[in-house]
C-alpha positions in Angstrom: 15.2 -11.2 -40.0 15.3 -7.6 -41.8 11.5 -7.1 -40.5 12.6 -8.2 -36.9 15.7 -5.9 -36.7 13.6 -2.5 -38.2 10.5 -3.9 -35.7 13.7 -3.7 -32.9 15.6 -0.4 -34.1 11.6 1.0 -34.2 11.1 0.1 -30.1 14.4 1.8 -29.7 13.9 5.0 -31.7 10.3 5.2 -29.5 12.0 5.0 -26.6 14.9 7.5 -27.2 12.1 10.2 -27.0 10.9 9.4 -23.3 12.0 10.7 -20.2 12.9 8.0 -18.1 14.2 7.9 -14.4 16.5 5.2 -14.5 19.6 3.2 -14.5 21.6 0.9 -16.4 21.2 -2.7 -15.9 24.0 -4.0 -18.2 26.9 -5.2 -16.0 31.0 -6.0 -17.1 33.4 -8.7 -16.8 37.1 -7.7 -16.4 40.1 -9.2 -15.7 43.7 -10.1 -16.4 45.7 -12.2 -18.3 49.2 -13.9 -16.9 51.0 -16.8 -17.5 52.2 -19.3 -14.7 54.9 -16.7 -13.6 52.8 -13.8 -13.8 53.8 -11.8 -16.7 51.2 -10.4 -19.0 49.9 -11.9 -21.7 48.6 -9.2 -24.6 47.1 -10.4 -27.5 45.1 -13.3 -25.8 41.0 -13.5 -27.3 38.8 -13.7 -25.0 35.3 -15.0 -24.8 32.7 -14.1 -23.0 29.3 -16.4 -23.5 25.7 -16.2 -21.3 25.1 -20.1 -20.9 21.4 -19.6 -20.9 21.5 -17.7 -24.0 24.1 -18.8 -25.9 24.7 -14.8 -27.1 28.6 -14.5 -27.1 31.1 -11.4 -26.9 34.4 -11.3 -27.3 37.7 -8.6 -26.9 41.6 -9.4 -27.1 43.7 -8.3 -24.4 45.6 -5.0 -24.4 49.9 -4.8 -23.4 49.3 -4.8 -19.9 47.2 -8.1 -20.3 43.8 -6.6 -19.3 40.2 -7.6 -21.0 36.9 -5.3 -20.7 33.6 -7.1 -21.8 30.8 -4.0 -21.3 27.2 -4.2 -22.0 26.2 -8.1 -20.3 22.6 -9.0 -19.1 22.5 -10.4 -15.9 23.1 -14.0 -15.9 25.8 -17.1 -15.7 28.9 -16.8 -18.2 31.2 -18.6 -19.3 34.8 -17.1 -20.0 37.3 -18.6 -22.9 40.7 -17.6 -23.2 42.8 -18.8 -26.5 46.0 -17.9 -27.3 48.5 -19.9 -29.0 51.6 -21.5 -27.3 49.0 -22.0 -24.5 46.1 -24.1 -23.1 42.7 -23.1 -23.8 41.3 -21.8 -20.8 37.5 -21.8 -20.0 36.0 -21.0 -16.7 32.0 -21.7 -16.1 29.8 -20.5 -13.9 30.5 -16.7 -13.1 27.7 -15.4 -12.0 27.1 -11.5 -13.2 24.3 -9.4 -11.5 23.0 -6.4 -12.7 25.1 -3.0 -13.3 27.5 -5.5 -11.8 31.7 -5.5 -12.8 32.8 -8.8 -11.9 36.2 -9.5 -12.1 37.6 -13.1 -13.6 41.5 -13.1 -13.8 43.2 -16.0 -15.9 46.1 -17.5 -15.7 47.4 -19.5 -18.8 49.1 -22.6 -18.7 52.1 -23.6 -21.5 50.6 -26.1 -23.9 48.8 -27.2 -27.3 45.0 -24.8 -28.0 43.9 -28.0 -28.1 44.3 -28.6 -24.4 41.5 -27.2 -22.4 42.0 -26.0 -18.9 38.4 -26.1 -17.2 37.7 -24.3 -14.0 34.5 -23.5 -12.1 34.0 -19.9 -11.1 33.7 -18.8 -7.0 32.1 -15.4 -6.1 34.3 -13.1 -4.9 34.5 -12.3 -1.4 35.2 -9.2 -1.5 33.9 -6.4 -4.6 37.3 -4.7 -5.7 35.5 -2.8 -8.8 33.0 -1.0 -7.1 32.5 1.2 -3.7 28.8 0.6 -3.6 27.5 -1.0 -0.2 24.8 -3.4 -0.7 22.9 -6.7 -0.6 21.7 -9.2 -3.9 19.1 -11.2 -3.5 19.5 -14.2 -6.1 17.7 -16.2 -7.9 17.9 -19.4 -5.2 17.5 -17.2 -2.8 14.4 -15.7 -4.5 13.1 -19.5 -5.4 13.8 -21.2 -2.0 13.3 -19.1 1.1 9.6 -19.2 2.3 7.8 -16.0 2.2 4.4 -15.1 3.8 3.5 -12.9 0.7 4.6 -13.2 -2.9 5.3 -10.0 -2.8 8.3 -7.6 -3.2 7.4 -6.6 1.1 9.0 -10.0 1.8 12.3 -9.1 0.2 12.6 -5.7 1.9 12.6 -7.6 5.6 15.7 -9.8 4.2 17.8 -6.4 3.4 20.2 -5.0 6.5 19.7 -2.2 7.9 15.8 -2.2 6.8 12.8 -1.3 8.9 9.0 -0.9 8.2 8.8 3.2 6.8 7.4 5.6 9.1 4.8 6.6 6.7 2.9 3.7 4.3 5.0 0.6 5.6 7.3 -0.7 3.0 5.9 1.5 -0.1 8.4 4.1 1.6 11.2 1.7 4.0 13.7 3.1 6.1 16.7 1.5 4.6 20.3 2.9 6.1 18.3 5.6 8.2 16.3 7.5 5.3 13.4 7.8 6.4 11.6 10.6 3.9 9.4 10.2 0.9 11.7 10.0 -1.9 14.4 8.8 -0.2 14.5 5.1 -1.9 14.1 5.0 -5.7 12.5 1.5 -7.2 13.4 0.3 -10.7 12.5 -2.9 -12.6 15.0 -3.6 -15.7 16.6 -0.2 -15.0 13.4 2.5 -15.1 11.8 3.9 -12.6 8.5 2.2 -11.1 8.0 4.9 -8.1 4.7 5.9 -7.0 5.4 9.8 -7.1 2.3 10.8 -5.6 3.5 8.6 -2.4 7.2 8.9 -2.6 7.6 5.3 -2.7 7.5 2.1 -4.4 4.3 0.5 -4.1 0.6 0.9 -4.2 0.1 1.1 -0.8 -2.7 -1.3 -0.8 -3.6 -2.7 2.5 -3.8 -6.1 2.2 -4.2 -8.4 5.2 -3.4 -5.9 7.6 -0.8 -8.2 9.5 1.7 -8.2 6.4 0.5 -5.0 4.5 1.3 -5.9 1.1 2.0 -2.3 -0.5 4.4 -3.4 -3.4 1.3 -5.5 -4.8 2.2 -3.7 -8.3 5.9 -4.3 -7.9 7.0 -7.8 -10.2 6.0 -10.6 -7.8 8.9 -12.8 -6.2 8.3 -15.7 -8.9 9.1 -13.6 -11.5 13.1 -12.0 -10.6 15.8 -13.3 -11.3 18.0 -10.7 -8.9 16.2 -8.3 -6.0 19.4 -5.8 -5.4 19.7 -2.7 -2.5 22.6 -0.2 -2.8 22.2 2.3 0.6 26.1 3.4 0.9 27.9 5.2 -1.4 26.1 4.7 -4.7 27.4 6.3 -8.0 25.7 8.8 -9.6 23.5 6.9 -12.1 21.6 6.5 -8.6 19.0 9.4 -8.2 18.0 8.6 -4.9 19.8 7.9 -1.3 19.1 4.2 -1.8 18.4 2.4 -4.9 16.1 -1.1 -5.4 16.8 -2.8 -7.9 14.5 -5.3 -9.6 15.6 -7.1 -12.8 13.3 -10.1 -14.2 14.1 -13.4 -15.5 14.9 -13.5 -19.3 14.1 -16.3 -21.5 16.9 -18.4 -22.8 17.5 -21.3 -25.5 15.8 -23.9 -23.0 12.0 -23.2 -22.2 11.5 -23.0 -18.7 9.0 -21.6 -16.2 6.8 -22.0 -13.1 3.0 -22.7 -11.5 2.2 -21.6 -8.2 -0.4 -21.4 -5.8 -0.2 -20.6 -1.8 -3.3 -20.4 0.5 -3.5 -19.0 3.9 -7.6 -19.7 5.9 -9.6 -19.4 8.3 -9.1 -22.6 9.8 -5.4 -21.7 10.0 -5.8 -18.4 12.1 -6.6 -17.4 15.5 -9.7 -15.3 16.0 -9.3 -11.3 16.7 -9.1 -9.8 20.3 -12.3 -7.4 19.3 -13.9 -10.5 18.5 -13.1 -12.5 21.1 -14.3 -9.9 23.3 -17.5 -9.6 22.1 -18.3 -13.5 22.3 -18.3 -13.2 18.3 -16.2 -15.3 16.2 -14.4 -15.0 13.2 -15.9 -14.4 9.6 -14.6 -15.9 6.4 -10.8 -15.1 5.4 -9.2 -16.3 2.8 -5.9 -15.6 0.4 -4.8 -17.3 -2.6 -1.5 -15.8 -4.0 -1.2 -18.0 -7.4 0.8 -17.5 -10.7 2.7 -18.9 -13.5 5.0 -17.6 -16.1 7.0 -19.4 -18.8 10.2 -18.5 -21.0 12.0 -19.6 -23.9 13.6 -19.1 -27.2 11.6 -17.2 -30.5 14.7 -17.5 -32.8 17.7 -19.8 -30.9 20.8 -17.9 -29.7 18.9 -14.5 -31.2 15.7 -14.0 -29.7 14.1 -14.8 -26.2 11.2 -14.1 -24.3 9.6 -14.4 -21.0 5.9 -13.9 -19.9 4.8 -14.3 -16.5 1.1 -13.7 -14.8 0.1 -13.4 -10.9 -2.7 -12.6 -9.0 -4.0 -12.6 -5.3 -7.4 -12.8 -4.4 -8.4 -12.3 -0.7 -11.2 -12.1 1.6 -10.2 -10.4 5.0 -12.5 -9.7 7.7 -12.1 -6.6 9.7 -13.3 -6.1 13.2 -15.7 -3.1 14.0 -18.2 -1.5 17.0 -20.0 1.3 16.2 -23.4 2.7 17.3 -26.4 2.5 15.6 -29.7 3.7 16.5 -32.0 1.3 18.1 -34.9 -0.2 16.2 -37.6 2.4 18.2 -35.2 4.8 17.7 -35.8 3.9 14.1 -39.9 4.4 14.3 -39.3 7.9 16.0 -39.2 6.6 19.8 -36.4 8.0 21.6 -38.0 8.3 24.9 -34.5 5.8 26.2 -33.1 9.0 27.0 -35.0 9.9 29.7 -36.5 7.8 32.7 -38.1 10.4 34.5 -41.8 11.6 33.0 -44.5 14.0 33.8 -47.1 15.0 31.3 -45.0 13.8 28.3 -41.8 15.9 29.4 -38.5 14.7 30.8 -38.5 16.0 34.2 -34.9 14.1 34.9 -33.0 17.2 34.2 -29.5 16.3 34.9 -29.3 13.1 33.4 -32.5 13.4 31.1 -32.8 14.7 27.1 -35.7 16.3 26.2 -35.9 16.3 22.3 -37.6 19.6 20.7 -39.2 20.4 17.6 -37.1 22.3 15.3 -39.7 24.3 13.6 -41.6 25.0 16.5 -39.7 24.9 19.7 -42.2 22.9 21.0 -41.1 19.7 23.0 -42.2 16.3 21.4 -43.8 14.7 24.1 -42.5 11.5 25.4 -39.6 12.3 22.8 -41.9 10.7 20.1 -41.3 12.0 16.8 -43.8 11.4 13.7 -43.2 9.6 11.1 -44.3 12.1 9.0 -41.2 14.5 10.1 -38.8 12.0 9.2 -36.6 13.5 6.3 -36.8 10.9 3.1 -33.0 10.7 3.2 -32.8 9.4 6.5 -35.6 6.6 5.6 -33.5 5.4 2.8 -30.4 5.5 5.3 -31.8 3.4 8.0 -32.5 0.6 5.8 -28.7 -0.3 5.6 -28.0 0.4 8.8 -27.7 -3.0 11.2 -29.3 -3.2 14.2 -27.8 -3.5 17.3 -26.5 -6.1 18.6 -24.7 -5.3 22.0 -26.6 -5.0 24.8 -26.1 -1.8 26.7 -27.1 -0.6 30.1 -27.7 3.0 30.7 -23.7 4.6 31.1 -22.9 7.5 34.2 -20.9 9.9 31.7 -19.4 12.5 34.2 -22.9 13.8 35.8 -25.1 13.1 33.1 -26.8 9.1 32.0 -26.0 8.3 28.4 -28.5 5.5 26.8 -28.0 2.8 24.3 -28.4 4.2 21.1 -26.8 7.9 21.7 -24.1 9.7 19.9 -22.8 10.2 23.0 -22.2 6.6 24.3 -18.9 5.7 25.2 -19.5 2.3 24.5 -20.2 0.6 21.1 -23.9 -0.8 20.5 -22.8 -2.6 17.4 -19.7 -5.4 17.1 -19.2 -7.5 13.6 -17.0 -7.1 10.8 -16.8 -6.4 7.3 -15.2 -8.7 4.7 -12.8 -6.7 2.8 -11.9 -7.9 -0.1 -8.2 -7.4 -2.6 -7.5 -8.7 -5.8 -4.6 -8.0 -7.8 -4.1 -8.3 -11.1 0.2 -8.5 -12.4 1.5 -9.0 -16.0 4.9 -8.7 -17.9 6.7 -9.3 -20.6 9.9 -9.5 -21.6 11.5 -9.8 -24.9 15.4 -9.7 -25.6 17.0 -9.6 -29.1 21.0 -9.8 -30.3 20.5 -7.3 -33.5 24.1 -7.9 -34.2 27.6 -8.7 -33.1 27.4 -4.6 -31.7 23.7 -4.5 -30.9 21.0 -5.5 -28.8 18.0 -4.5 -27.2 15.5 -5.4 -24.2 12.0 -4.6 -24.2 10.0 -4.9 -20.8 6.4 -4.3 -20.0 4.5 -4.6 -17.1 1.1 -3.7 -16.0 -1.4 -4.3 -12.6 -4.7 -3.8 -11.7 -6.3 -3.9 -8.0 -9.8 -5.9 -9.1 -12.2 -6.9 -7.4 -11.7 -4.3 -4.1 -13.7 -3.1 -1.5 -11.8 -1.1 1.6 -14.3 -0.5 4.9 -13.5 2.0 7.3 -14.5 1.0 10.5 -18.5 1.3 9.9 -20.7 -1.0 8.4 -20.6 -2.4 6.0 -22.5 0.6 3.1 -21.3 2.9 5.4 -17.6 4.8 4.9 -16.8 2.2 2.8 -14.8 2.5 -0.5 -15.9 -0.4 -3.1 -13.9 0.7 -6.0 -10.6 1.3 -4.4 -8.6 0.1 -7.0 -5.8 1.2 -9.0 -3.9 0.6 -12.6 -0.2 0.4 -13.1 1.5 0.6 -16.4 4.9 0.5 -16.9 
């Protein structure tokens, strides 16, 4: 036990010499203390337990009959009340969310300690204790509701008064009219996860261009025990307009956790409009979003932890026209452009392109250039360029023909699609600790890589294309 408290205290002495951005996630239970008439009742001990944890609290009322409990975890409590001359009081279930101060008045009844008065907590309807103007997201909520991605993106879309940012989707929403990088500030267990460079909270990584999952280094939804927004009035613990608040699960004296898989294919999709239009169907997609983490006790009642690991792995083809040069083109034959000879030159002036030689001046005849001009880059080049596959008739472009295979074609020679593919890579760990009756301490950890990747830009496939376009996220 000595070598796990210094191993604690250590974490904690680390830690007090780095800046953080953050926020504290430790909420409060308050209330007061009457009798059946009313008056207060000072003097009365009351604790405060978390019923997945077992770790306990406890205060004794002051004259005026109020209790204070600082410093609780998110979680379910239960709330004892002794004081002699009365009925032991306990009420379960009280559901406290993080930074939250939720209130649990008690009212005593006259009889034995003994006696137990048991009473099952309700939510309040209204928050007295705080200003703030938000939404929580629990952890039903977070377990039930069906979501398209496992994703953080698929929380924002539940929160009022939030749309898809102007700039980078939901890395950067527009949450009570804020709509500037910077303007939301993202935190998992009460530090900041932004993404500075962006101004917002996710990667930005385009996946499946439909849902756009930016948060992809954010915790996933299998892994939160609360997903929390404060847009109105926030105190000034808040650094930001609007605050999101992430806080994971914890592990508790039961083990308990989670595998997942979900699976969205081809054979559940309708083909592209670009695709369609070019009579060509649609190439392989696939996504797996798949997970599992687990939680339990290291020391019952002392020490928890929870681990949790989730991926995605996709395969999304993009639609794309572009123009290529034809395959005589290729071997130096660009007499296309002209349909109007006379001795080897283009006589078709208006519509026609006579090709010269660059060094010379000269015109090559029948725009036939030699292989043994062709520049050794451009040989290697054409090999990974794809052929054409669109057949085009000569275009009227204001007074002048275009053919298939110019730069100057209004109309794409080329139609296919490139198979992008995402994975991403999510881990954390969580470990919490009750040092002693005053102390305690929760270490988080988290970390994501984008792996295997490869981002196309319109082109194909070798072309404009990034195949490393990854990233790595510690936290």
């Amino acid at each position: 036990m000595k070598s796990l408290h210094l191993t604690g205290l250590s974490i904690l002495l680390m830690g007090a010499s780095v800046a953080l951005y953050g926020q504290e996630i430790r909420g409060s239970i308050v209330g007061n203390v009457t009798d059946a008439s009313g008056a207060a009742v000072p003097g009365t001990r009351v604790t405060v337990r978390n019923e997945g944890t077992g770790i306990a609290s406890a205060t004794t009322t002051d004259a005026s009959g109020t209790y204070t409990v600082p410093d609780l975890l998110a979680g379910m409590y239960t709330v004892i009340a002794v004081k002699e001359g009365f009925k032991t009081y306990q009420a379960t279930g009280i559901r406290l969310l993080s930074s939250q101060t939720a209130r649990q008045d008690i009212v005593l009844q006259v009889g034995a300690v003994v006696q137990t008065l048991e009473v099952f907590a309700h939510a309040q309807l209204v928050q007295t204790d705080s200003p703030t103007v938000g939404g929580t997201l629990q952890i039903h909520e977070l377990t039930d509701l069906p979501y398209i991605t496992t994703s953080t993106d698929s929380l924002m879309n539940l929160v009022p008064g939030m749309s898809i940012g102007i700039s980078y989707g939901n890395s950067n929403p527009v949450i009570g009219g804020a709509d500037y990088f910077g303007t939301s500030n993202f935190t998992v267990n009460g530090v900041t996860t932004n993404n500075f460079g962006q101004g917002g909270g996710g990667n930005i990584a385009y996946i499946g261009s439909a849902e756009m999952i930016a948060q992809s280094n954010l915790p996933s939804i299998g892994t939160l025990q609360e997903f929390k927004v404060d847009s109105s009035v926030v105190s000034a613990e808040y650094r930001s307009q609007t605050a999101i608040s992430m806080v994971t699960k914890q592990g508790t004296n039961q083990y308990h956790g989670q595998l997942y898989e979900y699976n969205e294919n081809k054979s559940l999709l309708a083909n592209s409009f670009d695709l369609n239009k070019y009579n060509e169907t649609q190439g392989a997609f696939n996504r797996n979003q798949f997970g599992g983490n687990i939680g339990g006790p290291i020391l019952h009642d002392k020490f928890f932890f929870f681990a949790n690991y989730d991926g995605i792995r996709e395969v999304h083809p993009q639609a794309i026209t572009a123009n290529f040069p034809t395959q005589a083109m290729r071997q130096g034959d660009f007499s296309n452009l002209c349909d109007k000879w006379s001795a080897g030159l283009c006589t078709d002036t208006a519509n026609g392109q006579q090709l010269y030689n660059p060094l010379t001046g000269q015109p090559f005849i029948n725009n036939q250039i030699p292989p043994s001009m062709f520049a050794p880059q451009s040989k290697e080049l054409a090999a990974f360029m794809p052929l054409p596959n669109v057949n085009l008739a000569p275009m009227t472009v204001g007074n002048s023909v275009v053919y298939a295979g110019s730069p100057f074609a209004p109309s794409s020679d080329y139609a296919g699609e490139l198979p992008l593919r995402f994975g991403t890579n999510n881990a954390q760990l969580r470990l919490d600790g009750q040092l002693g009756s005053k102390d305690s301490v929760v270490v988080f950890g988290t970390m994501s890589k984008g792996s295997p990747w490869f981002y196309g830009y319109a082109c194909g496939a070798p072309y404009g294309s990034w195949t490393d376009h990854d990233f790595n996220w510690h936290n």
